[in-house]
MARTI-444191 format. One record per residue (C-alpha): residue number from 1; residue in three letters; chain; x, y, z. Coordinates in nm, 2 decimals. Example, Ala and Ser with C-alpha at 12.3 -4.5 7.8 and 13.67 -1.06 7.14 Angstrom:
BEGIN
 seq type mol      X      Y      Z
   1  ALA   A   1.23  -0.45   0.78
   2  SER   A   1.37  -0.11   0.71
END
This chain:
BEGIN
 seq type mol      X      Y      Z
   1  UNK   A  -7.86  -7.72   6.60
   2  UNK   A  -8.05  -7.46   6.77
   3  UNK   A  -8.29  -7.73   6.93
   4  UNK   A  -8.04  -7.95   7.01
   5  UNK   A  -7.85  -7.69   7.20
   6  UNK   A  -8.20  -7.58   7.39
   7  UNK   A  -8.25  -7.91   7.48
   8  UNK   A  -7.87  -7.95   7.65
   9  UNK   A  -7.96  -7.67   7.85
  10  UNK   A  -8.31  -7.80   7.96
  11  UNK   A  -8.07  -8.05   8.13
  12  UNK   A  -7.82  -7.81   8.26
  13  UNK   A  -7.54  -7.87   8.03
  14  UNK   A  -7.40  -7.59   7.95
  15  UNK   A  -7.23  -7.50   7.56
  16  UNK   A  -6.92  -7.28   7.43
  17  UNK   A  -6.90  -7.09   7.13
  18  UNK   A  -6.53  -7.21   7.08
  19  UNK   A  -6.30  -7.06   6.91
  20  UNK   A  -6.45  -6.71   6.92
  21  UNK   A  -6.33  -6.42   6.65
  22  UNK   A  -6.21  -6.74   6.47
  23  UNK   A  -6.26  -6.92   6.15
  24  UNK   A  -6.61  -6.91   6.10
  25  UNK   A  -6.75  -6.81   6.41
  26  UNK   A  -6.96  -6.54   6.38
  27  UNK   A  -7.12  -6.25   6.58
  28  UNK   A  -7.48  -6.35   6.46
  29  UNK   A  -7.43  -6.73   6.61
  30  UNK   A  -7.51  -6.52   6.97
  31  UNK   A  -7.80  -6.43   6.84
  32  UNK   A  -7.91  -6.79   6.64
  33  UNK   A  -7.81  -6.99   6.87
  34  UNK   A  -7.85  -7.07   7.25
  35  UNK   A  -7.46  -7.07   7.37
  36  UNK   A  -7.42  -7.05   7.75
  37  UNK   A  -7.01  -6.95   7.74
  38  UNK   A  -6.75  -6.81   7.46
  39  UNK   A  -6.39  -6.91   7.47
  40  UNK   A  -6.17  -6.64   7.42
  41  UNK   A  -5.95  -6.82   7.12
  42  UNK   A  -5.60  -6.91   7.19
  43  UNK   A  -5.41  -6.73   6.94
  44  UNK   A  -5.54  -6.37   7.14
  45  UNK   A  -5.42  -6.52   7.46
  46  UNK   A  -5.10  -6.61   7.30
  47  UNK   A  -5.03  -6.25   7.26
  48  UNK   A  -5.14  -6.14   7.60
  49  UNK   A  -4.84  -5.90   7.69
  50  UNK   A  -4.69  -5.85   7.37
  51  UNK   A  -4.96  -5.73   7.18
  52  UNK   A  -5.20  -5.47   7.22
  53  UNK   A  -5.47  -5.54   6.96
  54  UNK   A  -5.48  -5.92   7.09
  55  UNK   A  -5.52  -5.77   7.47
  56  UNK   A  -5.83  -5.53   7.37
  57  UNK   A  -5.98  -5.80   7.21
  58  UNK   A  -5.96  -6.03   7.50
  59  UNK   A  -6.12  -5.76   7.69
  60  UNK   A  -6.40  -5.78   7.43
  61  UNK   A  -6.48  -6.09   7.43
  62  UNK   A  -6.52  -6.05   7.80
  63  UNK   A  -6.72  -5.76   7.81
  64  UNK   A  -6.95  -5.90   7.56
  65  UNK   A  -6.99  -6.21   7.74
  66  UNK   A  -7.08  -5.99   8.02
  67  UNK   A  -7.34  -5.83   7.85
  68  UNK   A  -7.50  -6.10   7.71
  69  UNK   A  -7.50  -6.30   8.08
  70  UNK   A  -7.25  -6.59   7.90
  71  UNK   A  -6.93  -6.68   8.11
  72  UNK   A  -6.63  -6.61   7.93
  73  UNK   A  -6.35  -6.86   7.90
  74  UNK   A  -5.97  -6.81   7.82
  75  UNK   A  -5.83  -7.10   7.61
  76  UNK   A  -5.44  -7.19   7.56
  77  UNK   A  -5.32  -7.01   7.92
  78  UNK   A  -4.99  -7.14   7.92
  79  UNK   A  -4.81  -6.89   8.17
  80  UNK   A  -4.83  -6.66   8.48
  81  UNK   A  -4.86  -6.34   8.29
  82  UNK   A  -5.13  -6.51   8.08
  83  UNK   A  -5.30  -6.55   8.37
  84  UNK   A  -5.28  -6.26   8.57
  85  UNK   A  -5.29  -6.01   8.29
  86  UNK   A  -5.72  -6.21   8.16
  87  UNK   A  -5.78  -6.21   8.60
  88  UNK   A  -5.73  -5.80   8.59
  89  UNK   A  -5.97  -5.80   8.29
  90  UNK   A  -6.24  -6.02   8.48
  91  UNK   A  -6.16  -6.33   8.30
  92  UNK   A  -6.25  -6.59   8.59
  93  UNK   A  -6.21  -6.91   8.40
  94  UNK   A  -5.94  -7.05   8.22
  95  UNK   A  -5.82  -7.35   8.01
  96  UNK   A  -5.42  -7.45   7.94
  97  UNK   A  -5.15  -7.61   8.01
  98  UNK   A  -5.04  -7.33   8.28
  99  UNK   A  -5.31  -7.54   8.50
 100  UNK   A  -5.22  -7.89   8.38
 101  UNK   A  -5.17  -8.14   8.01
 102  UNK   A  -5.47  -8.29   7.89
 103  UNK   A  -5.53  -8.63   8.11
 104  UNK   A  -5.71  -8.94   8.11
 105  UNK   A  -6.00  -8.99   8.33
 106  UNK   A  -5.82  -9.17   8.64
 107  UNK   A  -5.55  -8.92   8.67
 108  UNK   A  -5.75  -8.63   8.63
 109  UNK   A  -5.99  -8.73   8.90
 110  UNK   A  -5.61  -8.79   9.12
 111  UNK   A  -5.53  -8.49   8.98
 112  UNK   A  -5.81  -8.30   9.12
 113  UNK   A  -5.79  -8.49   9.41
 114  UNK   A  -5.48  -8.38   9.54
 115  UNK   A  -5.59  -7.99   9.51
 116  UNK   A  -5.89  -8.02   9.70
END
């Protein structure tokens, strides 16, 4: 795996550790393996403003991205608050339906069309 993530980066594809704090992700794949981003795992965005343990480990997540030079990336952003609470902790990318529902190829590219 670890080659086969080198070699995606050799041609500029970048990789997530998905899921992070999740399941079986683990603390020493950051050191095994060659991940470019983390995604900060839905179900501690899902409790952004509601719960205080899932807010300080978003900020974790972020501030060990940070440190280790990975972006950071906020899955499952389904409202406003989601949103603006992760942009006053840094968080500067973001995945949900708050931006849009998954799509097919020819209406995202209409999709991203009519925003640029």
């Amino acid at each position: 795996v670890q080659q086969r993530l080198l070699r995606c980066r050799a041609q500029g594809i970048p990789t997530s550790l998905d899921d992070f704090g999740t399941g079986y992700s683990s603390l020493s794949y950051l050191t095994e393996l060659p991940f470019d981003q983390l995604k900060i795992d839905q179900s501690f965005v899902k409790g952004l403003g509601q719960d205080p343990r899932s807010e300080r480990i978003a900020e974790t997540v972020l501030a060990l991205g940070e440190r280790l030079g990975m972006a950071v990336i906020a899955e499952g952003v389904e409202t406003a608050e989601q949103r603006e609470i992760l942009l006053a902790m840094g968080c500067r990318h973001f995945q949900g339906f708050w931006f849009s529902k998954p799509l097919p190829e020819p209406e995202f590219r209409a999709w991203l069309r009519s925003r640029t």
